[in-house]
KOLKOL-238079 format. One line per field, with one value per residue: residue in one letter; y, z, x of N, C-alpha, C in turn. Coordinates in steps of 0.001 Angstrom, whole numbers. Example, Ala and Ser with C-alpha at 12.3 -4.5 7.8 and 13.67 -1.06 7.14 Angstrom:
% KOLKOL-238079
code	A; S
nnorth	-5690; -2250
nup	7800; 7080
neast	13190; 12850
canorth	-4500; -1060
caup	7800; 7140
caeast	12300; 13670
cnorth	-3300; 30
cup	7800; 7870
ceast	13200; 12900
//
This chain:
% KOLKOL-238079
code	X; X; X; X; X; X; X; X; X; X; X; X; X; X; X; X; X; X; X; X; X; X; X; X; X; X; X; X; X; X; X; X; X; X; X; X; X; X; X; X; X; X; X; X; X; X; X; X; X; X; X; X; X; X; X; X; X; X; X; X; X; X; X; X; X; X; X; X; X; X; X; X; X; X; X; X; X; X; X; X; X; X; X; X; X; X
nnorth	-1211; 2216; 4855; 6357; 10181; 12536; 14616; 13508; 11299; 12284; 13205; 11123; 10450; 12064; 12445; 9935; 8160; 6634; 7822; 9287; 11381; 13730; 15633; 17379; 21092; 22876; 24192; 23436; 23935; 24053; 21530; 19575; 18768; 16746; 16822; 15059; 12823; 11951; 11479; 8963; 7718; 7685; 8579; 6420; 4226; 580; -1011; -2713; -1059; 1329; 4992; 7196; 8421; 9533; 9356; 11468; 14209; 16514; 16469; 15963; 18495; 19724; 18378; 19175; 21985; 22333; 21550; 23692; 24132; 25704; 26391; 27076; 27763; 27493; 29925; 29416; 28729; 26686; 24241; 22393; 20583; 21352; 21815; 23760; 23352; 25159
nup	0; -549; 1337; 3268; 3530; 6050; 7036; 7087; 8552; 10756; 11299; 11824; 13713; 15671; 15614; 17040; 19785; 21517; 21654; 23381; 23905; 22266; 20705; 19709; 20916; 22620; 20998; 19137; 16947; 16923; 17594; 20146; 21470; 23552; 24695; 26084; 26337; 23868; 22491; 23483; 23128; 20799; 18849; 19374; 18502; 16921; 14052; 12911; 14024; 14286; 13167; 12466; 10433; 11935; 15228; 16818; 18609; 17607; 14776; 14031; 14692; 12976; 10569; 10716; 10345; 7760; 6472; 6920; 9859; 12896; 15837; 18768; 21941; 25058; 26681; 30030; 31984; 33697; 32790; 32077; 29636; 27075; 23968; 21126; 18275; 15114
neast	836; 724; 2486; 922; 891; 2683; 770; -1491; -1182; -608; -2982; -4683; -3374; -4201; -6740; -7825; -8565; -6854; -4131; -3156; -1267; -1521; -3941; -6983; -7128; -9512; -10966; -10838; -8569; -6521; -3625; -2825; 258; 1727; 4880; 7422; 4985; 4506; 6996; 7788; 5023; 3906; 6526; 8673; 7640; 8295; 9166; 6082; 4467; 5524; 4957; 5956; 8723; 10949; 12075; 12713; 11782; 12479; 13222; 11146; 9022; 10534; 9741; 6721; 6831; 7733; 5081; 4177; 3120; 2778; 5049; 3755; 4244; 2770; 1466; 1063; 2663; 3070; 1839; 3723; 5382; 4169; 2852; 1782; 468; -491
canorth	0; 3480; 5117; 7818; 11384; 13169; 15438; 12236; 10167; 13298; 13833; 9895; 9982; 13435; 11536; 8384; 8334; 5791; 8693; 10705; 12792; 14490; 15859; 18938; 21951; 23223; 24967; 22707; 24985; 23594; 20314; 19735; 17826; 17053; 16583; 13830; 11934; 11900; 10971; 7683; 6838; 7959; 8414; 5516; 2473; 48; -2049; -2691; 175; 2870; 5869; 8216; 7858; 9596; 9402; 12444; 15017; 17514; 16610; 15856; 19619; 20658; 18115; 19936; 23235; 22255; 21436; 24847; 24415; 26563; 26100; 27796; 27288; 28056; 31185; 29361; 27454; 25764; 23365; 21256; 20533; 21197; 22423; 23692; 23559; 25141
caup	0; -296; 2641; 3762; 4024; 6796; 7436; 6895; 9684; 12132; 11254; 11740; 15323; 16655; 15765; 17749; 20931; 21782; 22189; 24763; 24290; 21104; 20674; 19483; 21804; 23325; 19831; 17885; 15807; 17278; 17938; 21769; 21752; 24643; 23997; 26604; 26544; 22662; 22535; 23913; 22568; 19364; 17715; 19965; 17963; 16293; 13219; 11886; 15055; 14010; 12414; 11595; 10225; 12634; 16838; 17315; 19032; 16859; 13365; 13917; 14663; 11709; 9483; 11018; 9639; 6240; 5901; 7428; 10985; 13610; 16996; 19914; 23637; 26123; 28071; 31298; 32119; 34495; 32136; 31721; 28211; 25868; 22863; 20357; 16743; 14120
caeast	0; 1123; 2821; 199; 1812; 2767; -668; -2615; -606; -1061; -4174; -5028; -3146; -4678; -8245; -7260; -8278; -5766; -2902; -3278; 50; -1541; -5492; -7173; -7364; -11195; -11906; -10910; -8158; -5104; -3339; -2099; 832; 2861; 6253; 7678; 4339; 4173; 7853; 7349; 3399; 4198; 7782; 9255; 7050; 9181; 8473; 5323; 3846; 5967; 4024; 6465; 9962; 11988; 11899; 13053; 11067; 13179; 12800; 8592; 8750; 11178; 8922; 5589; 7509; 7679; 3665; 3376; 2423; 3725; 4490; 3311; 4662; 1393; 1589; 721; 4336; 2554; 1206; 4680; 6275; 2654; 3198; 580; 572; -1694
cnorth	1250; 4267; 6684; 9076; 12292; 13909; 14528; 10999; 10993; 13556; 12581; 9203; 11243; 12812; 10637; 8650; 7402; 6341; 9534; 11827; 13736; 14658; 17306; 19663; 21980; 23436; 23930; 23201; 24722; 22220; 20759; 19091; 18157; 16077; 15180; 12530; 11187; 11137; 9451; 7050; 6668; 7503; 6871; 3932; 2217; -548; -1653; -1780; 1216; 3776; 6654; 7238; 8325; 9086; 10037; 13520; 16225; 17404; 16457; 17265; 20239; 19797; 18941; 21444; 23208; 22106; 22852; 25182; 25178; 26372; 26980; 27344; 27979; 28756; 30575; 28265; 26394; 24182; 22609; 21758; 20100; 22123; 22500; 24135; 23820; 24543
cup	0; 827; 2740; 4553; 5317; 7554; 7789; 8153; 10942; 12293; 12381; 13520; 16759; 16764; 16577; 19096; 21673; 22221; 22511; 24952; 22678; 20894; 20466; 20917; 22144; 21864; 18753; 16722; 16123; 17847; 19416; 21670; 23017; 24912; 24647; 26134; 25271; 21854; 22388; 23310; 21367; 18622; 18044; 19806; 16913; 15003; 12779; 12963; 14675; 13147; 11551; 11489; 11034; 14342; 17343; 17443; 17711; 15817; 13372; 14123; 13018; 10750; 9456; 10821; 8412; 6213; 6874; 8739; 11669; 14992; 17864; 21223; 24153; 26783; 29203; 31140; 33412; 34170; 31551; 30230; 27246; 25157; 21389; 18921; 15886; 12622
ceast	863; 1017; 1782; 1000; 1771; 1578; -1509; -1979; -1097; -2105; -5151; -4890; -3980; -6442; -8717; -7557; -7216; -4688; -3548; -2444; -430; -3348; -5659; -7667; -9403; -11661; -11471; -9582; -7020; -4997; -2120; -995; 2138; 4163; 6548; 6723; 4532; 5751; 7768; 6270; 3825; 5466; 8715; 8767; 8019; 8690; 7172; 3895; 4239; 4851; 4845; 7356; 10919; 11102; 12646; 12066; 11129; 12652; 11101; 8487; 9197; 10003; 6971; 5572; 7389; 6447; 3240; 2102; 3187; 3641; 4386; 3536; 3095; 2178; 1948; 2256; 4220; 2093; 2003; 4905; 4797; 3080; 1974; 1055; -467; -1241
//
């Protein structure tokens, strides 16, 4: 089958209730993701689990750069390592 692109994997895991380190905000208009948790659920599946291609926190941002998302730290720094992306 043809490897479904980047937007379409994130799109596929932000839908999912299954991960918990990644979900849309209250309005709907942003994706929550929180870094450590999402680390681990996400980039850290092996084999025929993996989603993406890297498991680096890093490049899933620089590749979420190129399809023209942007990230946003939350004001409140209370709220740990969450990181929002439109």
């Amino acid at each position: 089958g043809k490897e479904m692109s980047f937007p379409r994997k994130l799109w596929r895991i932000v839908e999912d209730e299954a991960f918990t380190s990644v979900r849309w905000n209250d309005e709907g208009d942003m994706v929550v993701i929180e870094a450590d948790l999402f680390q681990t659920e996400v980039l850290q599946r092996r084999g025929a689990d993996q989603i993406f291609e890297t498991d680096s926190i890093k490049s899933f941002i620089r590749e979420l750069n190129l399809y023209g998302f942007s990230k946003i730290s939350p004001s409140d720094h209370s709220a740990g390592k969450k990181m929002m992306v439109m």
